[in-house]
Backbone bond lengths (Angstrom), bond angles and torsions (degrees), N, CA, C in turn:
res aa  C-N    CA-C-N  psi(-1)  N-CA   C-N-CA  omega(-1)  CA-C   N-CA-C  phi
1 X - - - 1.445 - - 1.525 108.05 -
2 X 1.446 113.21 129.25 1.586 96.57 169.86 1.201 120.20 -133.88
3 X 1.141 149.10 -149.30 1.497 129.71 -118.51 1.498 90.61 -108.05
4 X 1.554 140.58 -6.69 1.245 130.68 165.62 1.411 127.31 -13.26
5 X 1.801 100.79 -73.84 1.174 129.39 174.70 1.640 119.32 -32.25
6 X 0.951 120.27 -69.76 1.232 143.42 171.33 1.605 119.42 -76.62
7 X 1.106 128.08 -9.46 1.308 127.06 131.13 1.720 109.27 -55.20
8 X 1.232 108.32 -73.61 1.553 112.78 168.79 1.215 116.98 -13.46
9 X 1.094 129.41 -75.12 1.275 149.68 -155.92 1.789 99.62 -84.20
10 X 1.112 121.84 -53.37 1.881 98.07 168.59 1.539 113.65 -68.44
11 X 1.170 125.91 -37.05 1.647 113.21 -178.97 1.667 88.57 -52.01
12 X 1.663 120.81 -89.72 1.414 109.65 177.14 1.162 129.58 15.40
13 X 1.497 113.01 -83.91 1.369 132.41 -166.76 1.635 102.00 -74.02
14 X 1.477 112.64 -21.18 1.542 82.15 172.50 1.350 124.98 -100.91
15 X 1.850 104.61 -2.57 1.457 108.58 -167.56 1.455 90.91 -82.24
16 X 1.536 114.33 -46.78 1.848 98.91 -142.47 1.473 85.51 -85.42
17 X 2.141 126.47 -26.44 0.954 109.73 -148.81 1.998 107.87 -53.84
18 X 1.498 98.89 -34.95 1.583 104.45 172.63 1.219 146.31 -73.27
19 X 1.447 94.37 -19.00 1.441 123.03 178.78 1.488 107.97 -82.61
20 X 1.156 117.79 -49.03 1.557 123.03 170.77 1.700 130.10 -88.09
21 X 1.568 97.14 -10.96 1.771 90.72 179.62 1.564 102.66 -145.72
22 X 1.344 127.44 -36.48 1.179 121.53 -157.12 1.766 101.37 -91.63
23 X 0.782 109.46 -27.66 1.491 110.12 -165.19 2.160 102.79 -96.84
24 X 1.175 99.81 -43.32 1.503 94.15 176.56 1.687 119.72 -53.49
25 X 1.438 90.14 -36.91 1.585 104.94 -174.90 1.757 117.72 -65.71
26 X 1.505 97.13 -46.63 1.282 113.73 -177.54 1.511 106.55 -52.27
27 X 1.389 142.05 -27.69 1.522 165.60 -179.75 1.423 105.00 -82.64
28 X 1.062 120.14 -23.35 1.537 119.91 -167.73 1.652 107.35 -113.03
29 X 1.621 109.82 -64.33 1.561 116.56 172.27 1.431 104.68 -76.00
30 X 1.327 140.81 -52.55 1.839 130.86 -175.10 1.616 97.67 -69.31
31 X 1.222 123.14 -44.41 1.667 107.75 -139.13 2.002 86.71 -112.72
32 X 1.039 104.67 -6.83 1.726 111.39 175.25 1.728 104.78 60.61
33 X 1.058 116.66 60.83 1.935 122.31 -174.65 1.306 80.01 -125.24
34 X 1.353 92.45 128.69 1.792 111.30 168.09 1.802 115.84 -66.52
35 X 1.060 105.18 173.16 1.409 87.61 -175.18 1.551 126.92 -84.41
36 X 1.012 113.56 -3.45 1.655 131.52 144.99 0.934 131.14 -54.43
37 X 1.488 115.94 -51.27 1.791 101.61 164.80 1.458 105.82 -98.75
38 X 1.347 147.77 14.43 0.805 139.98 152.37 1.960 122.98 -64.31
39 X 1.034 111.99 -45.07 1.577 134.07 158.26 1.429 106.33 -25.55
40 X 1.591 116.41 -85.96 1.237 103.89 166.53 1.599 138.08 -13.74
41 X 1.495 102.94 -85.32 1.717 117.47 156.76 1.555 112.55 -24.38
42 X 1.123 137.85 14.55 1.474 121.09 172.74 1.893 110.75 -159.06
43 X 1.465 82.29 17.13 1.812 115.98 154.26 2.071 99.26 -66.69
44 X 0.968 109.24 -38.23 1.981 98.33 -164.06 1.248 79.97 -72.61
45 X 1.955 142.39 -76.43 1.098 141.78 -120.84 1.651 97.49 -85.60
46 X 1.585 135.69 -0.75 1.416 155.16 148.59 1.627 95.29 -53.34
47 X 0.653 117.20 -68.81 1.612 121.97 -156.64 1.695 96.78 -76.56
48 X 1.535 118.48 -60.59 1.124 99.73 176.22 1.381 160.31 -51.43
49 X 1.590 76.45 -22.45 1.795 85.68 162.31 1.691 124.14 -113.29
50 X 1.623 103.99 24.03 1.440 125.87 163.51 2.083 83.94 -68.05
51 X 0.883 101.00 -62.82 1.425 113.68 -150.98 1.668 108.66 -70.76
52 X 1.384 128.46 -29.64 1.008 158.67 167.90 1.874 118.42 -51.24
53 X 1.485 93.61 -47.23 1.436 116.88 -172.35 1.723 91.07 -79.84
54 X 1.446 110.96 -56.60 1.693 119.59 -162.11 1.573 98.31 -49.86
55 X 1.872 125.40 -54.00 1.078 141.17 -175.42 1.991 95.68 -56.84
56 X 0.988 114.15 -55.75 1.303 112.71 -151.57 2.092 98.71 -67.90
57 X 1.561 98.41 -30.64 1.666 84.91 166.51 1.124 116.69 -102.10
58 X 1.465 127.94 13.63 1.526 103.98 168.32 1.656 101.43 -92.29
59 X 1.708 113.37 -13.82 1.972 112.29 166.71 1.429 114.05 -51.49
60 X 1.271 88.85 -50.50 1.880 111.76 -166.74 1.632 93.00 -66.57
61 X 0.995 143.14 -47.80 1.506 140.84 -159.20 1.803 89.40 -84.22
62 X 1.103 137.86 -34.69 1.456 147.11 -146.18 1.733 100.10 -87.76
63 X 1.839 106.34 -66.61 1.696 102.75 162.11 1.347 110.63 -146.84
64 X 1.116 84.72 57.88 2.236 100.21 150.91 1.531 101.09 77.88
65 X 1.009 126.81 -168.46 1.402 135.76 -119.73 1.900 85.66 -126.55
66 X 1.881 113.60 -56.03 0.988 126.60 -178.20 1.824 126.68 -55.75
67 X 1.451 101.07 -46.86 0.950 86.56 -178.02 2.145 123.89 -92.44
68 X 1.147 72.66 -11.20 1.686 92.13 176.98 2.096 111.48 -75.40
69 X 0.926 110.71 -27.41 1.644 112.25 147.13 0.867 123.51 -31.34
70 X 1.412 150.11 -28.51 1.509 143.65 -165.43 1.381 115.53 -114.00
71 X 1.570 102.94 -24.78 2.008 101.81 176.21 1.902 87.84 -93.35
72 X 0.862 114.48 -11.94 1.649 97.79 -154.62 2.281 82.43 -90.59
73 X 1.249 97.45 -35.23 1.752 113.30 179.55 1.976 100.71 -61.90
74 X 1.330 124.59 -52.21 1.217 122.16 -175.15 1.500 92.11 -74.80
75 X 0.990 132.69 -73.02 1.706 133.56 -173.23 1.443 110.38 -21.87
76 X 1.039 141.96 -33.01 1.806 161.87 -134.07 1.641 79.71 -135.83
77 X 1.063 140.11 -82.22 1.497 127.69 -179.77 1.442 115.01 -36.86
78 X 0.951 116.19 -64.74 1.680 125.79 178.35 1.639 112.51 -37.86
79 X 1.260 92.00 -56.44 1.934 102.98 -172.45 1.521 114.54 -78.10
80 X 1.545 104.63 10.98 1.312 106.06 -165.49 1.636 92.61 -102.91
81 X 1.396 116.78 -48.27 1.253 143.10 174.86 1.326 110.44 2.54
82 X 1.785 108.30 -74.63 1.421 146.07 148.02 1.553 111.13 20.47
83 X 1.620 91.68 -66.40 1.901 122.69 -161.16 1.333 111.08 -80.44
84 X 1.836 111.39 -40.01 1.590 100.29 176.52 1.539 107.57 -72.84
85 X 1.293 131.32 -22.24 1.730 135.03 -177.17 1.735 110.21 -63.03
86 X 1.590 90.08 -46.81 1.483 103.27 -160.27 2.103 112.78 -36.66
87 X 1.102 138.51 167.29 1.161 145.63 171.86 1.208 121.60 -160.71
88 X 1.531 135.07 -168.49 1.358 131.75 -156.28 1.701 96.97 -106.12
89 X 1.057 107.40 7.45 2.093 124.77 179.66 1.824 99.49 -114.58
90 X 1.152 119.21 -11.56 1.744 111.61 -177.93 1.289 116.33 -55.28
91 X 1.278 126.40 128.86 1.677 119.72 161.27 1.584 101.43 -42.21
92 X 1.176 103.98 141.08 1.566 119.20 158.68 1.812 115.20 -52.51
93 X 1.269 92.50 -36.22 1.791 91.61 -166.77 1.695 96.42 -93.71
């Protein structure tokens, strides 16, 4: 087995884990937005990784799969950054 899998499985866990639980919540229990207007608010991070994904295969199609792992791996670290800072005082934007 090689490292596919488990590549798999952390992109996964970090895309949907935020996209689907960590980040909706944080809007609802930290920032107290019902879940109605919370919905809205996670309209940008929809689009951004429309755009994110398009960029990430025209890298991957550009020089292969291998070496393009590590900016696309720091990029996903960086933007993550954001979320451990964030608090119930954060600008919205």
């Amino acid at each position: 087995m090689g490292s596919s899998p488990a590549a798999l499985f952390v992109v996964g866990a970090s895309t949907l884990g935020t996209t689907l639980l960590l980040l909706p919540s944080f809007w609802q229990e930290v920032r107290g937005a019902t879940a109605l207007t919370a919905s809205p608010m996670m309209v940008p991070q929809g689009v951004g990784s429309i755009f994110s994904h398009v960029l990430a295969g025209r890298l991957t199609d550009a020089i292969g799969a291998g070496p393009s792992r590590w900016p696309r791996s720091f990029l996903v670290a960086q933007t993550t950054v954001p979320f451990a800072v964030a608090g119930p005082t954060t600008s919205t934007w």
